[in-house]
C-alpha positions in Angstrom: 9.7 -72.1 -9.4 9.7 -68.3 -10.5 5.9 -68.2 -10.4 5.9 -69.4 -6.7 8.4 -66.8 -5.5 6.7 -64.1 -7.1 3.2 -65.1 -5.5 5.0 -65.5 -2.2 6.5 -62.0 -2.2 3.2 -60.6 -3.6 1.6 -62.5 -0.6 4.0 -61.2 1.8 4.1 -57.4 0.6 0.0 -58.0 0.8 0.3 -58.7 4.2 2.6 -56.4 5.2 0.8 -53.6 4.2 -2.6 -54.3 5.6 -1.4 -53.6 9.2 0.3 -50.2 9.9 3.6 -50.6 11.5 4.7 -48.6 14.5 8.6 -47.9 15.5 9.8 -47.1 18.9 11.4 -43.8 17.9 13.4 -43.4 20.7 17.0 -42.2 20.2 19.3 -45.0 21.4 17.1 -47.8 21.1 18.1 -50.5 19.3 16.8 -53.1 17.0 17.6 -56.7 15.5 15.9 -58.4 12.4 16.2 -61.6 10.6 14.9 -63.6 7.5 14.8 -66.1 5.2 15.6 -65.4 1.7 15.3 -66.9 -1.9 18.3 -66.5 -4.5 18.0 -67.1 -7.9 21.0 -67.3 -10.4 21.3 -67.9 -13.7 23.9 -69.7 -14.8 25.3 -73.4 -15.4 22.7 -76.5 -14.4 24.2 -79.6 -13.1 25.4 -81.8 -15.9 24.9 -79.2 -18.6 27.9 -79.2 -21.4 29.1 -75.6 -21.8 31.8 -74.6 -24.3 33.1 -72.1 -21.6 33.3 -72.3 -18.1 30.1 -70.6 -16.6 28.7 -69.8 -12.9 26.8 -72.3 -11.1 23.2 -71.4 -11.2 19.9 -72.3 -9.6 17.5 -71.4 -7.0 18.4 -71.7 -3.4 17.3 -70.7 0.5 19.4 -67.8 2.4 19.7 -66.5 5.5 20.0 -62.3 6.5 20.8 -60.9 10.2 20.8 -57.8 11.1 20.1 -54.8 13.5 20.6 -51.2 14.0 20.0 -48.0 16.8 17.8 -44.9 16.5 19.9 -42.1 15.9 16.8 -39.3 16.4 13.3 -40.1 16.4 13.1 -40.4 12.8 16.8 -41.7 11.8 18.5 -45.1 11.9 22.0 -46.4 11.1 21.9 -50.5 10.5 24.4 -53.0 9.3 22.7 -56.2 7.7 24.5 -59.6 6.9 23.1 -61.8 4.5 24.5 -65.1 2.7 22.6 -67.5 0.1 22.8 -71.4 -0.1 25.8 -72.8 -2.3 25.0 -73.4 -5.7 26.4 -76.2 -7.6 26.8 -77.3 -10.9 29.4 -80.4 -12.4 30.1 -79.2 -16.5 31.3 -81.7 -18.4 33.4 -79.7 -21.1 35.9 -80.2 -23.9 38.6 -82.8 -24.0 37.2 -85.2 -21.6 37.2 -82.8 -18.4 34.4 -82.0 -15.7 34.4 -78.7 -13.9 32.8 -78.8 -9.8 31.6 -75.4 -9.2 30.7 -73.9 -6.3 29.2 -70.3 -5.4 27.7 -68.6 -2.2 26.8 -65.6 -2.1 27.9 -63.1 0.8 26.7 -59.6 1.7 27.3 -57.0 4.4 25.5 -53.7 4.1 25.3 -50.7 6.0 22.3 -48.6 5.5 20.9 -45.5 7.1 17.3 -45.8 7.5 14.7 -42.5 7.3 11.3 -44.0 8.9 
């Protein structure tokens, strides 16, 4: 699975900078942007023993939103939220008990941008 990601963002980053990309520029204009992303986290399989308790881990599809405003021609401020898909993982462990774990990641940045 780590070999397809890779090619894909190679692909992508190919792609992206074939074709020059132009900005409006214009102070007070504003912008919105969205994605798909991949998350990979090592960690706990499903129905792997561990001695400890340990993170659920896998690969899974996420989403970012975002946007921002030109603050002069050349600066941006922009706030980004972005969340992965929940990983899961059931550990059987010592003394006969099973652990259901759960994680999602969430994110909120705020960025200013220099184009």
């Amino acid at each position: 699975m780590r070999w397809l990601v890779r090619r894909v963002v190679v692909a992508v980053m190919a792609l992206a900078a074939s074709r020059g990309a132009a900005a409006q520029e214009r102070p007070g204009a504003a912008y919105l942007f969205g994605g798909v992303g991949v998350t990979h986290q090592d960690g706990a399989e499903d129905g792997e023993s561990q001695i400890y308790i340990t993170a659920p881990g896998g690969t899974t599809a996420g989403w970012t939103l975002g946007g921002g405003v030109f603050l002069t021609r050349h600066v941006s401020s922009e706030g980004e939220w972005s969340w992965s898909g929940t990983m899961t993982a059931r550990e059987p462990s010592r003394y006969g008990l099973t652990y259901i774990e759960e994680r999602r990641d969430r994110v909120l940045g705020v960025m200013v941008r220099i184009h």
